[in-house]
C-alpha positions, 0 to 999 in steps of 0.5 A: 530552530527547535532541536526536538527532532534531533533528540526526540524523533527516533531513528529519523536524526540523519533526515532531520539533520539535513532538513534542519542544514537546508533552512538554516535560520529563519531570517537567511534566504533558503532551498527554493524547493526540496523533495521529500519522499518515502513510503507511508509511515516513515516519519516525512510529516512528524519530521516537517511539523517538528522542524517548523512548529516555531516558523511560519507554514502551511501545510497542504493536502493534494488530495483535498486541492485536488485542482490548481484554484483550490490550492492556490485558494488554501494556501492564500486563506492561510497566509491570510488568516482568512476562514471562509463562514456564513457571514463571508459567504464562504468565499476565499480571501481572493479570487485566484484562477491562474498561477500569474494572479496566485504569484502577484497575490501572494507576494503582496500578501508576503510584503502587506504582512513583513514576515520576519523569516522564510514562508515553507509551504509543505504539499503533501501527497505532492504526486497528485500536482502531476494530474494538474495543470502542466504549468502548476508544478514549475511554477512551484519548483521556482515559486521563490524566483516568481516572487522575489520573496523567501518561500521555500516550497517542500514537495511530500510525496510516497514516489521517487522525484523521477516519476515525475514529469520534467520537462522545460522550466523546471528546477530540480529541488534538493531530494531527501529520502526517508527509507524504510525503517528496520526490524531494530528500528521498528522495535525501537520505535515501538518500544518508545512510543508503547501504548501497551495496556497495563503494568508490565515489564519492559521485557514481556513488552519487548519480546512481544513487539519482537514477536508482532515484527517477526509475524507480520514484517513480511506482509507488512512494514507499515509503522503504524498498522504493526502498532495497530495491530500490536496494541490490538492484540495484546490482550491476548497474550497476556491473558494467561498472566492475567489468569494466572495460568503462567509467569512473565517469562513463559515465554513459549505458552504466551506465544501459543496462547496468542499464535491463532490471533496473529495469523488470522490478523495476518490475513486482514492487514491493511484492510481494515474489515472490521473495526477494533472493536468487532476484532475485540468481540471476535477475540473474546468469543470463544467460538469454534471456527473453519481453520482459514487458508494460508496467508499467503493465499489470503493475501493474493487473493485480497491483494492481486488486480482483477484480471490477474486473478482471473489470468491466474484461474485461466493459468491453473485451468490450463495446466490441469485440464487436458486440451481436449476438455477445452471446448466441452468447459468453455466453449458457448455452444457446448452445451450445460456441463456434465460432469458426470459424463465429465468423470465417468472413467472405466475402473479398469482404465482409471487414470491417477488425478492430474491434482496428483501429477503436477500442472502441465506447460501450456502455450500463450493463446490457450491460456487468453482463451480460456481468459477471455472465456471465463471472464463475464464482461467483454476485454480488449487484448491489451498491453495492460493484460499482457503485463499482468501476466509478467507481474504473476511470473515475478510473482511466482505464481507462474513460471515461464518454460524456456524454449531453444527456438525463440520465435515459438510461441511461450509456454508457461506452468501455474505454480500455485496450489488448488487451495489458493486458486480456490480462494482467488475464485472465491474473491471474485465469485467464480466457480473453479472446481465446476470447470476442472476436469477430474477434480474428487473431492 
């Protein structure tokens, strides 16, 4: 067995320990199954392809077998060595449309080619097998009793094992988790594997990869979009050196240097808009630009279902609009809105603007009211719906106003600022400030 995930994949020596004990040596009769799983990015793959580099396996994609006869076809072409081609027709190594003829198959395969060691066949994304065929996923979890031969079947997946479905015939496999990594661990992994441009020392280095982990590890702990982002702006930072304008250790001028590029890559984390190379001639164009919103209103805005956005205009329309203004704003038969008319308040009796005051509690059917009315295609009240809503109160950007009598309707408060809720309408192209009732500005 190799040694190099031990000693060279970092922060990952506990996992691999684990895996390397489960398959102990190639000739001894392993795991039947073992799932492994973690969020994106935290070294599920590198660890597998390291630990079986020198052992026979097969690595599968459930995105791209999408269905049970395209998997079993795949991993039978590449036990087989068979690669479908113009002069075979492209046809598979044998026709396979059930798990019977996929287990008779491969086992004569595994006799026909003698493998000296264990099989390990490795379905990444292995949560799509959940959308398959209902037999498909026990009978992999015993692949290794169905054939009598040594297969070890290893289950890749983002989610945890409960998610799931267990039902008769199936045999738990051996989990192994693969956490998030650390901000230490992070800045370790950054600083081995640094792609960083040009000769600097290893402390410029670390206090920038420390900076970019500060910045962005609330929005993001994804390893490889915060290398991404550290190679992509680091130009940037040391730009100054570069021109000589300061040293190495200035610590403070290279942060305020590089401090507007950061936020406004902030905002676009893992969505990719634009290209590195179009990020690289926005950076190198110097030219005058509209301060951006928050990120934090970029980010909902970007990140947030589609009903949820319009749950949270309707929430904001209701805690500053007057329950009066309801029919006149939102109502078929009102007629076009004048806001003129809207806004024509006697100077002497002005009232201060409810921007000013501070939103107010609004019950539950006033706020699917407004919903339903401002959003343009037609939605059945659903628990979906509903559940939206609770995920904006956990979010924070509603709140729910307790009340002593339960069986009273609830009443809820929108917490959000008129700049976010500006640039959530913006997001789905609706016209926010045309329905607040006394908006200046």
């Amino acid at each position: 067995m190799p040694d190099s995930p031990l000693d060279v994949i970092a922060c990952r020596q506990e996992q691999s320990r684990q895996l390397q004990s489960l398959f102990g040596s190639p000739i001894q009769m392993t795991a039947p199954c073992v799932f492994v799983y973690g969020h994106s990015a935290t070294g599920k793959t590198l660890v597998l392809r390291s630990l079986l580099q020198k052992l026979t396996h097969i690595f599968v994609n459930c995105v791209e077998c999408y269905s049970a006869r395209l998997l079993f076809q795949r991993v039978l072409n590449e036990l087989s060595g068979h690669v479908p081609s113009a002069a075979n027709d492209f046809t598979s190594y044998s026709r396979c449309d059930n798990t019977n003829d996929f287990v008779r198959i491969l086992k004569h395969l595994m006799q026909q080619k003698r493998l000296a060691g264990t099989l390990y066949l490795v379905l990444q994304k292995a949560e799509r097998l959940r959308d398959m065929e209902a037999n498909l996923l026990p009978a992999l979890l015993r692949l290794q009793h169905l054939t009598g031969e040594n297969v070890c079947v290893i289950l890749e997946s983002e989610i945890v094992w409960n998610k799931f479905w267990c039902g008769t015939g199936f045999q738990d496999p051996i989990i192994i988790h693969f956490p998030e990594y650390s901000k230490d661990e992070l800045l370790e992994i950054m600083l081995s594997s640094s792609a960083l441009d040009g000769e600097y020392s290893s402390e410029l280095k670390e206090s920038y990869c420390n900076l970019v982990i500060s910045v962005f590890h609330t929005a993001c702990r994804n390893l490889r979009e915060l290398q991404h982002m550290a190679q992509l702006n680091f130009p940037k930072y040391v730009e100054p050196i570069v021109t000589g304008e300061v040293q190495e250790d200035d610590v403070r001028k290279l942060w305020r240097n590089v401090e507007p590029h950061l936020k406004r890559a902030l905002q676009t984390v893992y969505l990719h808009e634009i290209s590195s190379s179009q990020w690289e001639r926005m950076q190198a164009e110097k030219s005058e630009e509209k301060a951006p919103p928050s990120a934090l209103s970029s980010r909902v805005s970007m990140e947030l279902p589609y009903y949820s956005k319009f749950l949270l205009i309707a929430a904001y329309l209701a805690s500053y609009n007057p329950s009066k203004s309801d029919r006149r704003f939102f109502s078929k038969n009102a007629g076009r809105i004048n806001k003129r008319t809207v806004m024509n308040v006697d100077k002497k009796s002005e009232r201060t603007s409810s921007q000013m005051l501070g939103p107010k509690s609004f019950g539950l059917d006033r706020l699917m009211a407004i919903f339903y009315s401002i959003v343009e295609e037609k939605v059945a009240p659903s628990a979906y719906i509903f559940s939206q809503m609770t995920s904006l109160v956990n979010l924070g950007l509603m709140t729910r106003i307790s009340v002593s009598d339960s069986l009273e309707s609830p009443k809820f408060k929108c917490l959000v600022s008129l700049d976010m809720i500006r640039a959530v309408a913006k997001n789905v192209s609706f016209d926010v400030v045309r329905y607040l009732y006394d908006f200046v500005g």
